[in-house]
C-alpha positions in Angstrom: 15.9 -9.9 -18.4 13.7 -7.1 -17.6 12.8 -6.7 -14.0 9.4 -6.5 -12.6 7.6 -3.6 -12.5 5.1 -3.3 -9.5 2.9 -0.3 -9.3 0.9 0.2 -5.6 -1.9 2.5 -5.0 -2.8 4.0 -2.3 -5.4 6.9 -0.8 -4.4 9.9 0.6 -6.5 12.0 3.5 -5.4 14.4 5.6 -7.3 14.9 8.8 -7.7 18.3 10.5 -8.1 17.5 14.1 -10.2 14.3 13.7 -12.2 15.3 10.6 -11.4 14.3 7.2 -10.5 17.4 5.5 -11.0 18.6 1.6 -7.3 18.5 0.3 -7.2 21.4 -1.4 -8.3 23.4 1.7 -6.6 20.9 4.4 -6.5 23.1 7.1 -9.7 25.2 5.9 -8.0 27.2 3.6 -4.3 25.9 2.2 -4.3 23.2 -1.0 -1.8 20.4 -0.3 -0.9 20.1 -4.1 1.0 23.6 -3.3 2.6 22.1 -0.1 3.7 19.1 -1.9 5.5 21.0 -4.1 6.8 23.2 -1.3 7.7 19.5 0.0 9.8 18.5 -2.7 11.5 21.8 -3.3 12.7 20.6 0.6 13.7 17.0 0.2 15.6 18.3 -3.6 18.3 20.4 -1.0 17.8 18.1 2.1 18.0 14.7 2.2 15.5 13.4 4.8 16.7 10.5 6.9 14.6 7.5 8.7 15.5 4.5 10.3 14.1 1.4 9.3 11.8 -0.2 11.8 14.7 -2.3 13.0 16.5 0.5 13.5 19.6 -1.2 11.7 19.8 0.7 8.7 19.2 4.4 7.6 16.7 5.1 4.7 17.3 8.5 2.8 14.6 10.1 1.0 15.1 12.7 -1.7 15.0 13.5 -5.7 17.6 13.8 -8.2 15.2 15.5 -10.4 12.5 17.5 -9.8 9.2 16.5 -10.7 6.6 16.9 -13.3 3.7 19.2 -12.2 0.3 19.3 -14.4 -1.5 22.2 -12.7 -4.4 22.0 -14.8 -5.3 18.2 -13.7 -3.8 18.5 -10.5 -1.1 16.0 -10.9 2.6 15.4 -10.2 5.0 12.4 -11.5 8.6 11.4 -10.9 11.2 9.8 -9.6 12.2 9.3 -5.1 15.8 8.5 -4.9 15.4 5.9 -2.0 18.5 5.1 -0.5 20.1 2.6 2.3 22.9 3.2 4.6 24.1 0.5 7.4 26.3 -2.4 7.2 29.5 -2.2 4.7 29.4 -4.3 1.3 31.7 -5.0 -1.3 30.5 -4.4 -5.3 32.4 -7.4 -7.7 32.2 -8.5 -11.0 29.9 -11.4 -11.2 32.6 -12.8 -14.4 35.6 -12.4 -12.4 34.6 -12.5 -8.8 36.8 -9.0 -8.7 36.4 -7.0 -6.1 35.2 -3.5 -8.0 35.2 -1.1 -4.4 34.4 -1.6 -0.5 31.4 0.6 0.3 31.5 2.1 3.8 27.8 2.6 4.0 28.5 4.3 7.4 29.3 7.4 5.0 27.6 6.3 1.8 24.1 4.8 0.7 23.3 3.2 -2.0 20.2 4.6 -4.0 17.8 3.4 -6.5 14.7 5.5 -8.7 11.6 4.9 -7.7 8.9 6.1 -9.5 5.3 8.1 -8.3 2.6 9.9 -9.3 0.5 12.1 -7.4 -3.1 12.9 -7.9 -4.6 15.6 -5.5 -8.5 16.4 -7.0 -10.0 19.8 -6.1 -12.4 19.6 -3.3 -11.8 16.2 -2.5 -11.2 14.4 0.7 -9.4 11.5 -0.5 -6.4 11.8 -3.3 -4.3 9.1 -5.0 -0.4 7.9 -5.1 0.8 5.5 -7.3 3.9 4.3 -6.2 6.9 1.9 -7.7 7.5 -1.3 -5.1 11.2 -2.4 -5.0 12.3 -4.3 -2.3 14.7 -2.9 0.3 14.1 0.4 -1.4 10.3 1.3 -0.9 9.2 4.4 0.5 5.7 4.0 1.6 6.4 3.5 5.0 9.1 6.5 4.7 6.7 9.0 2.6 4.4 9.3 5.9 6.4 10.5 8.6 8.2 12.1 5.9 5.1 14.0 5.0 4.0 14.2 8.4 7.4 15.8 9.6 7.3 18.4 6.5 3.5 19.3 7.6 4.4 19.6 11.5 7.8 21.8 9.9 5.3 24.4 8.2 3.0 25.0 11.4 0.3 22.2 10.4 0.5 21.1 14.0 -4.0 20.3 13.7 -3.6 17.9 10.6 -2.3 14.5 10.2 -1.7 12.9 7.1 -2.4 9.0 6.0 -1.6 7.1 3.0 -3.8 3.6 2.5 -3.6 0.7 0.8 -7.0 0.8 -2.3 -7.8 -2.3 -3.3 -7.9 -2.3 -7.3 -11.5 -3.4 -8.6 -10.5 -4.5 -11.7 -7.6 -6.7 -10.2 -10.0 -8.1 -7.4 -12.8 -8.8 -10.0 -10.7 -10.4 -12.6 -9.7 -12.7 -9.7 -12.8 -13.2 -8.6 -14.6 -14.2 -11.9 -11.6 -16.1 -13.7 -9.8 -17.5 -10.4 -10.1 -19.9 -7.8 -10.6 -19.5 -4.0 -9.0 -21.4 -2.3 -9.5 -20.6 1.3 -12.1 -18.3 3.5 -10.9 -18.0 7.2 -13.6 -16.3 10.0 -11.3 -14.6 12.0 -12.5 -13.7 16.3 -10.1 -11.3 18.1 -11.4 -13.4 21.7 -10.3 -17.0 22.6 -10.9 -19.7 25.3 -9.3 -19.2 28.5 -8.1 -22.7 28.2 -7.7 -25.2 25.1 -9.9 -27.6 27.3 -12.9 -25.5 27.8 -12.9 -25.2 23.8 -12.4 -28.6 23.0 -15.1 -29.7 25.6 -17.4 -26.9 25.2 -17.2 -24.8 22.1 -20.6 -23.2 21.6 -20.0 -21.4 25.7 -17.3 -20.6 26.7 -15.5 -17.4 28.7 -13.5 -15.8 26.4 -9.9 -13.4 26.7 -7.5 -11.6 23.8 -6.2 -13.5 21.2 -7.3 -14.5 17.7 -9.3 -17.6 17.0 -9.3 -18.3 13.0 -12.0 -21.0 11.5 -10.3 -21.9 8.3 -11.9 -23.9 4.9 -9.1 -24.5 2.6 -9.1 -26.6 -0.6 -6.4 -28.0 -3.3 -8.4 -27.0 -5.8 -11.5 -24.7 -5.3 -13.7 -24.0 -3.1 -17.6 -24.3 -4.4 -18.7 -21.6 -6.5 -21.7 -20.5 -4.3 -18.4 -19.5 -2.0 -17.3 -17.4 -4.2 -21.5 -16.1 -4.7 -21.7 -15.5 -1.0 -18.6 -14.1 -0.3 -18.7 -11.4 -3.1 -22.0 -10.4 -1.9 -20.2 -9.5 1.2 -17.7 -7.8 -0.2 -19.8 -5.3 -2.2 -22.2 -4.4 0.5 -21.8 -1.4 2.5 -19.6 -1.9 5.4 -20.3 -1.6 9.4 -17.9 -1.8 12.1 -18.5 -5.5 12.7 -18.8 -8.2 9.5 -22.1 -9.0 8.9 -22.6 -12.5 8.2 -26.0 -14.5 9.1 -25.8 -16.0 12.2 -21.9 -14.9 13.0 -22.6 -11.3 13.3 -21.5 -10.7 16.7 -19.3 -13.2 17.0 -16.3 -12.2 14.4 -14.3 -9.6 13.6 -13.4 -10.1 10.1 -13.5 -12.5 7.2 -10.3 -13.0 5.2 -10.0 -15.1 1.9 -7.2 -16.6 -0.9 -8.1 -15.8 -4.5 -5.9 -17.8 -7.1 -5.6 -16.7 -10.6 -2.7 -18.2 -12.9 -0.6 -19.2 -9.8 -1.1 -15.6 -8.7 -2.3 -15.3 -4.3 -4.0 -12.7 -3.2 -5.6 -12.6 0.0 -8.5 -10.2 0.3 -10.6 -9.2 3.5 -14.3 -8.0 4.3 -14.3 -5.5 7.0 -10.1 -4.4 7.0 -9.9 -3.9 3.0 -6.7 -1.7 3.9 -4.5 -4.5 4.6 -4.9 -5.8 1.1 -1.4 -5.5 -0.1 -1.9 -2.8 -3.2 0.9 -4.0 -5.8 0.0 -4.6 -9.3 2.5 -6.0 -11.8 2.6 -4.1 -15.0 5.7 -5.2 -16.4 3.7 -6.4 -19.5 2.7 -3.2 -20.1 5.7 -1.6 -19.4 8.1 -0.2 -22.5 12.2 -1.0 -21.4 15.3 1.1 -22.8 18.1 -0.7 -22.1 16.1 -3.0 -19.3 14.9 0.5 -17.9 11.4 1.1 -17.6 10.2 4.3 -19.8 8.7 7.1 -17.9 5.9 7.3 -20.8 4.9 3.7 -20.0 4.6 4.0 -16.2 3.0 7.2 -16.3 0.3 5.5 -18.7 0.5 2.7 -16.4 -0.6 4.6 -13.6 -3.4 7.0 -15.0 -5.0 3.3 -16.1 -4.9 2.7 -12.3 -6.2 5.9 -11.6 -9.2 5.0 -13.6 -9.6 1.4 -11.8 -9.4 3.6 -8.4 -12.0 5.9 -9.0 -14.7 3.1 -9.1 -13.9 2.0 -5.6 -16.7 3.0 -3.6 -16.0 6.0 -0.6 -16.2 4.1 2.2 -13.3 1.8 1.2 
């Protein structure tokens, strides 16, 4: 059986000093699709090296390969070897229960492909990965500091660079006019001082940190004048606080389940980032010997491409 293919997109700015910068003149003059092939000509020799956020294992970022580079549309594709080193394992045969070799992955990791694409537009503030998601062997959370260490490395010390989550449009509209929603949650980063002064006097109280959720869930589905009023919300412009009538000041965010095919997503108004990116394409996705082609992903991700550039700016 084939596996699973998950694409995930995600923005790219760099800012110089606080300021969103063009990409292609980050710093005021330098284009970042030259430094991220001066990036990958680095990691190709030297393997960069990251511990996980447990600080229990060792994640290795490099290539195997060089990538593809199309100057003329800006782009770049290929394959991250991502690999993890901790803890010792044994490899068997599943038939025989044989014990093939011990792995000391003190000395040794054990790395899978993982497949990107790049897309760095010329005078643009905002550019576009497309990354593979396999678990134990993603490299989102790798790629920044990873980035960030390579930029510091070249004298960049005025620029920072951030990779976002981008909510797909055509994946949170198909949801949203074939699916269900199943649950809307107000969410208030301020809570009672005590559970008694809530329960006994909810519309005044003093308040402290925390986080107070207000949840309406259903089986089923919610009412479709939910779904009316919350995709309203979703396509105006945003502020720094969620406007709703008659909440405005009071919360900080609005968060909601979408349901389509047995499929959960959970989307939110004001912190669109945290919507996990991943998109499964397996279905469009042409195997060689239950190996995904490169042809196929790269199509994959140029239709993705294409879904991004409809999200509005301020996303």
């Amino acid at each position: 059986m084939n596996e699973r293919i998950l694409l995930a997109s995600y923005a790219i700015r760099i800012k110089h000093k606080r300021d969103d910068a063009y990409l292609s003149a980050f710093n005021g003059v330098d284009d970042f699709y030259d430094l991220l092939k001066k990036f990958f000509d680095y990691i190709f020799v030297n393997v960069n090296q990251l511990k996980d956020r447990l600080g229990n294992e060792t994640i290795h970022l490099t290539l195997d390969e060089m990538p593809q580079f199309d100057d003329s549309n800006r782009i770049c594709y290929g394959y991250f070897s991502s690999g993890i080193s901790g803890d010792n394992y044994k490899v068997k045969d599943l038939e025989t229960n044989t014990v093939l070799v011990n792995v000391d992955r003190k000395n040794h990791a054990s790395f899978r492909d993982v497949f990107f694409y790049f897309y760095i537009p010329q005078n643009k503030s905002i550019g576009y990965l497309i990354l593979q998601r396999k678990t134990h062997f993603g490299i989102k959370t790798k790629l920044t500091p990873a980035l960030n260490g390579f930029l510091a490395k070249e004298g960049y010390m005025e620029n920072n660079l951030q990779l976002k989550n981008i909510i797909h449009v055509s994946v949170y509209e198909k949801m949203m006019r074939h699916g269900k929603l199943t649950k809307v949650e107000l969410v208030k980063n301020r809570i009672p001082n005590t559970l008694e002064e809530y329960i006994h006097n909810n519309e005044n109280y003093s308040e402290t940190k925390g986080k107070l959720k207000t949840s309406f869930t259903s089986r089923t589905s919610l009412p479709d004048s939910w779904k009316t009023f919350i995709d309203k919300l979703v396509r105006k412009e945003r502020n720094e606080t969620v406007e709703i009538d008659g909440l405005d000041d009071n919360f900080s965010d609005l968060e909601f389940q979408l349901d389509l095919n047995g499929k959960q997503k959970t989307f939110y108004i004001k912190n669109q980032q945290r919507v996990q990116p991943d998109i499964d394409v397996t279905n469009n996705i042409d195997f060689e010997n239950e190996i995904p082609t490169t042809e196929s992903l790269l199509k994959s991700a140029e239709d993705l491409i294409e879904d991004i550039k409809l999200i509005p700016k301020n996303v």
